[in-house]
C-alpha positions as CSV (number, residue, x, y, z in Angstrom):
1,X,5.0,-5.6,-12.8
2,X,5.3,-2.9,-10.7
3,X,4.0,-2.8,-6.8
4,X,3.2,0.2,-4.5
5,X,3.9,-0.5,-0.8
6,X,1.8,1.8,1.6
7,X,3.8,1.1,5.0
8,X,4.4,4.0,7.5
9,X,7.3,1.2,9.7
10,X,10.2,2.5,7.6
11,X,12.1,-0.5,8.8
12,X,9.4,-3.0,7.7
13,X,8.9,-1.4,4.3
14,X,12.9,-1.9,4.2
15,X,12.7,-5.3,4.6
16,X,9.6,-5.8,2.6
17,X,10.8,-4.4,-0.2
18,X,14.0,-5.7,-0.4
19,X,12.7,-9.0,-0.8
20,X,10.0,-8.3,-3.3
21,X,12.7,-6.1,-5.4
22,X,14.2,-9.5,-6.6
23,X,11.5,-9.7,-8.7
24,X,9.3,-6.8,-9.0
25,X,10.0,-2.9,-9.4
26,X,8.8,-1.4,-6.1
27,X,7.6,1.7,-5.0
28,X,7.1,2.9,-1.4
29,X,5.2,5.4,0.7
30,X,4.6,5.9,4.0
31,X,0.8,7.5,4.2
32,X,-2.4,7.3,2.4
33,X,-2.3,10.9,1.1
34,X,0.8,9.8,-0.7
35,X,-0.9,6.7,-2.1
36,X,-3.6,8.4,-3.6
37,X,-1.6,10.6,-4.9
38,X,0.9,8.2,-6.8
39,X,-1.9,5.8,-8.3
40,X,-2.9,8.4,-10.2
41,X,0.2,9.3,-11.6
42,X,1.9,5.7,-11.9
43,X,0.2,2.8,-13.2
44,X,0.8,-0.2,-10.3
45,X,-0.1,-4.3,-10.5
46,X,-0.5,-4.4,-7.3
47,X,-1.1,-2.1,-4.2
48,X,0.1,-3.5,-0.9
49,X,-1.6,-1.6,1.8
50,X,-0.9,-1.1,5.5
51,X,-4.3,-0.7,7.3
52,X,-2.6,0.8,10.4
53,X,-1.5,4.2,8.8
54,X,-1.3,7.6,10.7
55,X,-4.1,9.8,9.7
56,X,-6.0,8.2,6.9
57,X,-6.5,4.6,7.8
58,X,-5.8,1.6,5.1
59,X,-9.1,1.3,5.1
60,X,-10.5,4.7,4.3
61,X,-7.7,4.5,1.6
62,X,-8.6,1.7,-0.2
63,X,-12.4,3.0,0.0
64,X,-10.4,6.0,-2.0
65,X,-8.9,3.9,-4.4
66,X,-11.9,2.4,-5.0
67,X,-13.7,6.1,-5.5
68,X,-10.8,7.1,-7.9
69,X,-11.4,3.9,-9.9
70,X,-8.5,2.7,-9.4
71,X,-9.2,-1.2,-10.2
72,X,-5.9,-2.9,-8.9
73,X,-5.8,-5.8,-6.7
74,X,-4.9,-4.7,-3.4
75,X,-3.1,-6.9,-0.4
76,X,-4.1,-6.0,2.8
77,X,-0.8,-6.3,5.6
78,X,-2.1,-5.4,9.2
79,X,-0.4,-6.4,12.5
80,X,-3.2,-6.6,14.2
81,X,-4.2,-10.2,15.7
82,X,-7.9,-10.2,15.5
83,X,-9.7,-11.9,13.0
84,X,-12.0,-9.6,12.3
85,X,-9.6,-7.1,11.0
């Protein structure tokens, strides 16, 4: 299966995908512009989304995905502490 990780912390995609490359292929990039742009190019399992991105937020991206009928199952990572997030 392959994943796309949307992280803009270079270090914490580092680490994140190290771990997951044990067992899955793993692509990584650090906006929502580029996620958009590589779902509809490369077909992912999984889409592991940052909401606290620089310009377009997580959120607005997965509304996006959603829009380009892109179907995948999509993780949520955020940092934040709230629960409502």
């Amino acid at each position: 299966m392959k994943l796309l990780l949307v992280e803009d912390n270079q270090r914490l995609a580092e680490r994140i995908s190290y771990h997951l490359r044990k067992s899955y292929v793993v692509d990584v990039v650090e906006s929502g512009e580029d996620a958009l742009i590589k779902v509809q190019s490369v077909e992912y399992g999984v889409i592991l989304l940052d909401l606290g991105l620089p310009g377009m937020s997580g959120l607005e991206v997965c509304k996006n995905l959603r829009l380009l009928k892109v179907n995948n199952p999509i993780v949520v990572l955020t940092g934040n502490a709230d629960m409502t997030d």
